[in-house]
C-alpha positions as CSV (number, residue, x, y, z in Angstrom):
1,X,130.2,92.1,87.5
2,X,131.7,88.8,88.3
3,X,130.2,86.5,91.3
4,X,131.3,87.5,95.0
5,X,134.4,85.4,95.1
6,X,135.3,84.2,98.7
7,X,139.4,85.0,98.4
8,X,138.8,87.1,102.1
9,X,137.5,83.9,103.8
10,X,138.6,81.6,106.0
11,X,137.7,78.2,107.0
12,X,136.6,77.7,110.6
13,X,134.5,80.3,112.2
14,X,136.7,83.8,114.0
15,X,135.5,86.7,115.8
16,X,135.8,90.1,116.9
17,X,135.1,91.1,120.5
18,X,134.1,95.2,121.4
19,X,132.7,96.9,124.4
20,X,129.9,97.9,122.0
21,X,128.4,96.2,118.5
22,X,125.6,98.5,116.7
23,X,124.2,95.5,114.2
24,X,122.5,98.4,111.6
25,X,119.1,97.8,114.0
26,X,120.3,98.1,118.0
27,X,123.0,97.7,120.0
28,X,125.2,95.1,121.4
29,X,127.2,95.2,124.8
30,X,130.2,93.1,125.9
31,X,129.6,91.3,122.5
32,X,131.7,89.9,119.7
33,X,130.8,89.0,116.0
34,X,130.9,84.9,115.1
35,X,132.1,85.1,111.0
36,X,132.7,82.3,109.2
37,X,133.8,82.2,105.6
38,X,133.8,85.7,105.4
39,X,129.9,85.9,106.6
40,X,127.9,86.7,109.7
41,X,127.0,83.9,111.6
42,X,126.1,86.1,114.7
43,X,126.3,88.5,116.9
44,X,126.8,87.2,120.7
45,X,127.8,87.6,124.4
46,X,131.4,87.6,125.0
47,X,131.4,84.5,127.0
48,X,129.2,83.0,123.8
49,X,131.9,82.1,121.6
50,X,132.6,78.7,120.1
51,X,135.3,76.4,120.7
52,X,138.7,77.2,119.6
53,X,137.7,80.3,118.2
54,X,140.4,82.9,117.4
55,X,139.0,86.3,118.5
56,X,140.4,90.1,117.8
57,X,139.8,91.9,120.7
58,X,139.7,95.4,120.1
59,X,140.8,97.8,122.3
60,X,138.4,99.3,125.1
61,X,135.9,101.8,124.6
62,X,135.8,100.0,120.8
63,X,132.5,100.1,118.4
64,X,132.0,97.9,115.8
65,X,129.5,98.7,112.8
66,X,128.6,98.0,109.3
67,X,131.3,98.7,107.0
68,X,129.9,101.8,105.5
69,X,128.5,102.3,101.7
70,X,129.5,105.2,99.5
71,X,126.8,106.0,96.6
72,X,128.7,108.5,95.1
73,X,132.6,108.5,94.8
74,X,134.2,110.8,92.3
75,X,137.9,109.9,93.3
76,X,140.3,109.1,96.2
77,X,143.8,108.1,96.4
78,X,145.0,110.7,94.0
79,X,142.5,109.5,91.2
80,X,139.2,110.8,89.4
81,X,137.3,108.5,87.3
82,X,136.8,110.9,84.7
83,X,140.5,110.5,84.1
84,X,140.6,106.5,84.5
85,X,137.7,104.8,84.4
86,X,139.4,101.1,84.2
87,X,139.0,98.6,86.8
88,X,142.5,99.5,88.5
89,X,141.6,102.9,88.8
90,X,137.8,102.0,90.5
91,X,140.2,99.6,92.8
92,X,142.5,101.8,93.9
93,X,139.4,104.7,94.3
94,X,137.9,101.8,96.7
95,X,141.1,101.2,98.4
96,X,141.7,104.7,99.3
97,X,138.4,105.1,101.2
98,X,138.4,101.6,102.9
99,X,140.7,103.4,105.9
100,X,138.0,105.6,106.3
101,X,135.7,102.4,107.4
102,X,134.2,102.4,103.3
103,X,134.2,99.0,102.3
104,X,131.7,99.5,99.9
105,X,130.9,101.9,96.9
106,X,129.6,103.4,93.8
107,X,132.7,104.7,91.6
108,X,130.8,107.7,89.9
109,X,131.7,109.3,86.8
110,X,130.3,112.8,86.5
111,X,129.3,114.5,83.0
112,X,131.5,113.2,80.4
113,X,131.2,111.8,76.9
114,X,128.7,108.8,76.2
115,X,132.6,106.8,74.8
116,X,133.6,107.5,78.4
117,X,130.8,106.8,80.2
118,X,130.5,103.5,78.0
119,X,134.1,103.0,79.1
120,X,133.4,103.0,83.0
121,X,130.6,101.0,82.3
122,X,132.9,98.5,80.7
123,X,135.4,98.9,83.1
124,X,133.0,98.3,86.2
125,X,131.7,95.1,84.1
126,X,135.4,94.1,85.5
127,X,135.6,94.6,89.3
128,X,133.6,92.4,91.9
129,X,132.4,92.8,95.4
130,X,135.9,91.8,96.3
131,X,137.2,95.2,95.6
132,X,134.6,96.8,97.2
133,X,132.7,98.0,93.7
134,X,129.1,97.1,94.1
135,X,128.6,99.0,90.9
136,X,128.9,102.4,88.8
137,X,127.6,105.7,89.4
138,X,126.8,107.9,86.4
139,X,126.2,111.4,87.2
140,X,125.1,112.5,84.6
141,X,125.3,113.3,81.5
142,X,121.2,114.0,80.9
143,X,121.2,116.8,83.9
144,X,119.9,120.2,83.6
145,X,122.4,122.9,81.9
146,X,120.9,125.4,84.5
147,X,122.2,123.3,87.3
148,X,125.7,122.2,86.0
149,X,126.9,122.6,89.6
150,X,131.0,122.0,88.2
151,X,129.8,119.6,85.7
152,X,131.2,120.8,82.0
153,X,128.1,122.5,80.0
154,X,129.7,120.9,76.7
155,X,129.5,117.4,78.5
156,X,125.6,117.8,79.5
157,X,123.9,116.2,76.8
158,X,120.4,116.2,75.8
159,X,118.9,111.8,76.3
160,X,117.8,110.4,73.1
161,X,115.6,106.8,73.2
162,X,118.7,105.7,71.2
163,X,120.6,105.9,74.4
164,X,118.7,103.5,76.8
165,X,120.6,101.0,74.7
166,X,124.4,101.7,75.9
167,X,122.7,102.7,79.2
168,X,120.9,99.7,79.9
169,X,124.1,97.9,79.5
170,X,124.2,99.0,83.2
171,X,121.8,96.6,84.5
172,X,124.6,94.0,84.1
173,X,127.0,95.9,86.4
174,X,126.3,95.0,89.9
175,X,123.9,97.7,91.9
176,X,124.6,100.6,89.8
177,X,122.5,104.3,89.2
178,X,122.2,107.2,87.2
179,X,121.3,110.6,87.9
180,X,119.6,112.8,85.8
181,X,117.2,115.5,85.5
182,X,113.6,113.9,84.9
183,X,112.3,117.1,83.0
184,X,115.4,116.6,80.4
185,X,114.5,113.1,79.7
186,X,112.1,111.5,76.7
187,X,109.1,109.6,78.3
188,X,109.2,106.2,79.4
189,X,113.3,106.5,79.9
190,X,113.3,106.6,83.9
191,X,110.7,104.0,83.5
192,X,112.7,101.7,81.3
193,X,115.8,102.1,83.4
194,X,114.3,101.6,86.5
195,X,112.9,98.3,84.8
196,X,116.0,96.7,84.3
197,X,117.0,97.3,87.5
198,X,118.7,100.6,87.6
199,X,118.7,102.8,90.1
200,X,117.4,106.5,89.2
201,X,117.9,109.1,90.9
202,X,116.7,113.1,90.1
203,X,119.7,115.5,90.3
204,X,121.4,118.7,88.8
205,X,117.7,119.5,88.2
206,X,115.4,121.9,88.2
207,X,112.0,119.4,88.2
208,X,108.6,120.7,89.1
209,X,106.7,118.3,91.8
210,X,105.1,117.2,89.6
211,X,107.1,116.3,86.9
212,X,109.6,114.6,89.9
213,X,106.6,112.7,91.2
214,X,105.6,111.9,87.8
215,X,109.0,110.0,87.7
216,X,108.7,108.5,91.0
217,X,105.7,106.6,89.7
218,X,108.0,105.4,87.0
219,X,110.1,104.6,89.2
220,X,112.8,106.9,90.1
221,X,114.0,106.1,93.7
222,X,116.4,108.5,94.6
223,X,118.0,112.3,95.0
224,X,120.9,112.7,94.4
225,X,123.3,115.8,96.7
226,X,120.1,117.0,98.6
227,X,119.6,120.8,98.4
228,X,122.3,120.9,96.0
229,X,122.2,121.8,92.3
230,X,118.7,122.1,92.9
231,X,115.9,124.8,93.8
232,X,115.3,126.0,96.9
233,X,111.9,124.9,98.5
234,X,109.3,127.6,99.0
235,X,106.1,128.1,100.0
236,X,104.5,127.6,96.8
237,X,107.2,125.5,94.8
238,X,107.8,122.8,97.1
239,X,110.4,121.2,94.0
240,X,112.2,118.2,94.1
241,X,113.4,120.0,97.7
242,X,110.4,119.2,99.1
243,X,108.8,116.0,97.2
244,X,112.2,114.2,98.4
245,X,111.7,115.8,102.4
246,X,107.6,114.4,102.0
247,X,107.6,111.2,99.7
248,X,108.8,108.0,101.5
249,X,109.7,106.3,98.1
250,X,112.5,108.5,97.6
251,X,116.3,108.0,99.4
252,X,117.8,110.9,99.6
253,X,121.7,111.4,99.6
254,X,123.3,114.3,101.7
255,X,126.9,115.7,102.0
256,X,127.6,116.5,105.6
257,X,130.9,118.4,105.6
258,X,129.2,121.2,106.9
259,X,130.0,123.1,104.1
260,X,127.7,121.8,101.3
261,X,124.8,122.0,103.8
262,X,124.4,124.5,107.0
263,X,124.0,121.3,109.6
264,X,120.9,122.8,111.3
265,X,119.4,122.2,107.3
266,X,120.8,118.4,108.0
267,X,118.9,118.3,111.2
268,X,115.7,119.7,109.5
269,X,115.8,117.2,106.7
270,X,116.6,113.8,109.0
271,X,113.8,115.2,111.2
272,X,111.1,114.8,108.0
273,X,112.4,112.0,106.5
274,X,113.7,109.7,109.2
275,X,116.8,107.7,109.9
276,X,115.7,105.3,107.1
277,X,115.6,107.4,103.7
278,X,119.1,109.5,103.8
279,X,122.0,107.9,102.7
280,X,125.0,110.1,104.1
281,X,127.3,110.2,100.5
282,X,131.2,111.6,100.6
283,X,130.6,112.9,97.2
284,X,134.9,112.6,97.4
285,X,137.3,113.8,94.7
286,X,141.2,112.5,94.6
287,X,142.1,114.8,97.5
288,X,140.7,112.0,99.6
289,X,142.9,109.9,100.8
290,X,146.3,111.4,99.3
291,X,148.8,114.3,100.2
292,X,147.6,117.0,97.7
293,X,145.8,120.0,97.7
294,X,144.3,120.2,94.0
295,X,143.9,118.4,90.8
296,X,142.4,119.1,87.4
297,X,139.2,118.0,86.5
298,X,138.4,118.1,82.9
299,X,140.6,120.9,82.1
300,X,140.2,122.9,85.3
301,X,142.0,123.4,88.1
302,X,140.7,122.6,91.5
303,X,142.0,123.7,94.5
304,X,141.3,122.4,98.5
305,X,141.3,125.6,100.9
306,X,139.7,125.6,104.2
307,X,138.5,122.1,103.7
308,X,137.0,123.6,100.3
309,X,137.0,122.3,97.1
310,X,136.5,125.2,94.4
311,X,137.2,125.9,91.1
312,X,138.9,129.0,90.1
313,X,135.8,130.8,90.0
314,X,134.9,129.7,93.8
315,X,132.4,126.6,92.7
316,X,132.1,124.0,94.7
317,X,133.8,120.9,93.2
318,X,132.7,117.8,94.7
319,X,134.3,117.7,98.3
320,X,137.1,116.4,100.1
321,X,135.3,114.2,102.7
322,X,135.2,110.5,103.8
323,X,132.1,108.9,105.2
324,X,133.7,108.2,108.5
325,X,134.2,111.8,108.5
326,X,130.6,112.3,107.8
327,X,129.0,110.2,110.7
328,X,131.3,112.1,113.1
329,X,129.6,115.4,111.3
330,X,126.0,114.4,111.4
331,X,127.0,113.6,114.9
332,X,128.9,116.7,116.1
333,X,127.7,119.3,114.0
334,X,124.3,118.2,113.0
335,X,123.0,116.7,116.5
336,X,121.7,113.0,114.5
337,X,122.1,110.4,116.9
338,X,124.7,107.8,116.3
339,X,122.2,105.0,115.4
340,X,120.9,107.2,112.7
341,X,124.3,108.3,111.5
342,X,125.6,104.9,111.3
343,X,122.4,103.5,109.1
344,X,122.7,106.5,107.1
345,X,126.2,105.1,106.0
346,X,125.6,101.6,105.4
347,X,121.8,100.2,105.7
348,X,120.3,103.1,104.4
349,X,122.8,102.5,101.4
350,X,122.3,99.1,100.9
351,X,118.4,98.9,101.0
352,X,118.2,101.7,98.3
353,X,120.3,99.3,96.2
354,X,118.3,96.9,97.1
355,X,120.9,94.5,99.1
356,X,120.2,95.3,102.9
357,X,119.5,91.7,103.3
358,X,123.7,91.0,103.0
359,X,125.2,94.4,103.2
360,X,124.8,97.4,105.7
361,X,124.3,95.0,108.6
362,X,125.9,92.6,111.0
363,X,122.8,89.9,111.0
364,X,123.1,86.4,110.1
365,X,123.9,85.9,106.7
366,X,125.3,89.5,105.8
367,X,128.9,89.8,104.7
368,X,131.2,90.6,107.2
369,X,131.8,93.7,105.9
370,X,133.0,95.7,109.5
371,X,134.3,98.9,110.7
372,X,135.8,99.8,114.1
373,X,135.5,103.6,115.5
374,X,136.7,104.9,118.7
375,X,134.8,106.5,120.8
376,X,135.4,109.5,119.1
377,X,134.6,107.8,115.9
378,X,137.6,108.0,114.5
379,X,138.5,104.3,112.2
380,X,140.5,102.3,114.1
381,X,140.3,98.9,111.4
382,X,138.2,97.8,108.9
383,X,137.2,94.5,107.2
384,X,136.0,93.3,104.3
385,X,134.3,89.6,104.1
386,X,136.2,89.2,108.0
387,X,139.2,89.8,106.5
388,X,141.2,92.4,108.2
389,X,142.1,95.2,105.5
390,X,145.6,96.7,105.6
């Protein structure tokens, strides 16, 4: 990917004023957000701000947050990657989910053909920060053929040493990840990718503990849809379930639509691992975002009913949520408080990829990368580097 161009900044230093500014660590009152050159300088007072400063004021009863990180978006805006995976199509995936307060994400492709997946890798090489791409998602293809989840079975392939080669070319793309099954992998390839600066993560799997934590000591940092595709925990097989609810190293993504997971099973999980190791993901397919209620996704059709999305045969098929939509469910529905929703959609994010230092916070030196939420968290306005998005 190409360097973080500044085309959002602006010369002089701005700011935005709310009645309430969460920072990704504690809360602000009466405050406003100094950027300049589309980059925290920091978060102050109201009466604190400098000279001939232009300031938004947003309207009262306002928060302000991180904008929020997506690891895993299939499609938005009328557009799955599987179909497109070219930079225009990652953009206009991105734009779709930056009114939902996204302004950063992971553009997955699930289970497809190592030409297409080399192709989204080529065509993520392409984007930049600027369009709100940090990187590429592959989900898949070296997953478990007893978890395919809606993943094709003639698409899950079997990893070869041969193809750390096209996969490493990943490293070069931004903050990227795969997600695989660790027990469907040669030795030494989760260690090798995670080498180079990959992010692994275990999904559509059906790993033993110990063949997961195996992989964590190679260095496999994720999971990938928690409690889905995957084995239930039990007493006596605790599975990747129950390494990823007891090992700190992992980060584990959840979709909370309250359909993918019963939200008391949310609750459970944030109460083991803590607001700092889920990473709330939309897991979104191109019903996000646009006005239609089904699509095809590699030769089957996928409809949206009750908020649903299933294949013909009633499998789930990614969903139709936003992350906006998520923190208001881990609120509502699960009972998280809004700190720990709000970090599990942006600093939770960012420090799995490893950027928390200048994304999924408002500190000093972070991109201004901001939502706004009513007060019933519904996205009032985003920006992106303090610029105002459309």
């Amino acid at each position: 990917m190409g360097p973080e161009p500044d085309r959002y900044a602006r010369i002089g230093p701005a700011a935005i004023s709310a009645d309430r500014i969460f920072d990704g660590h504690r809360w602000h009152d009466n405050a406003l957000i100094v950027i300049e050159r589309g980059i925290v300088q920091r978060v102050a007072p109201r009466d604190q701000s400098p000279v001939d400063c232009p300031i938004d004021v947003m309207p009262p009863g306002t928060l302000l947050a991180p904008g929020f990180i997506d690891l895993q978006v299939n499609g938005g805006g009328g557009i799955l990657l599987n179909d497109d995976p070219t930079p225009d199509a990652m953009r206009a995936i991105a734009r779709a989910h930056r009114r939902y307060g996204t302004t950063s994400c992971l553009p997955t492709l699930i289970s497809d053909t190592r030409a297409k997946a080399m192709a989204a890798i080529a065509g993520a090489n392409l984007t930049d920060d600027a369009d709100g791409i940090l990187g590429l998602h592959l989900e898949g293809p070296f997953i478990s053929p007893s978890r395919p989840g809606i993943h094709r079975s003639d698409r899950i392939l079997a990893a070869t040493s041969d193809d750390l080669d096209w996969l490493g070319e990943l490293s070069a793309v931004g903050s990227s990840m795969v997600t695989l099954a660790p027990e469907c992998v040669p030795a030494g390839f989760v260690k090798t990718l995670a080498a180079s600066g990959i992010r692994v993560s275990a999904g559509h799997s059906e790993a033993t503990s110990e063949t997961l934590t195996r992989a964590i000591d190679d260095g496999l940092s994720g999971v990938t849809h928690l409690f889905n595709a995957m084995p239930a925990m039990s007493a006596r097989e605790p599975g990747i379930v129950g390494v990823a609810l007891a090992d700190a190293r992992l980060t584990a993504g959840i979709i909370v639509d309250g359909i993918h997971v019963d939200p008391l099973v949310v609750r459970a999980a944030f109460a083991a691992k803590g607001w700092s190791n889920i990473a709330l993901v939309s897991d979104a397919m191109p019903t996000v975002g646009a006005e239609q209620d089904h699509f095809e996704l590699m030769g089957r059709q996928i409809q949206l009913r009750n908020g649903r999305l299933v294949s013909e045969n009633g499998t789930l098929a990614g969903a139709h949520l936003d992350l906006a939509s998520a923190v208001k469910n881990a609120v509502t529905l699960a009972g998280i408080s809004l700190d720990d929703a709000l970090r599990a959609a942006s600093f939770v994010p960012a420090r799995f990829l490893g950027i928390e230092h200048r994304r999924g916070t408002l500190s000093a030196g972070a991109r201004a990368d901001i939502v706004a939420l009513t007060g019933n968290l519904d996205v009032l306005a985003t920006w992106m580097a303090g610029k105002r998005s459309e």
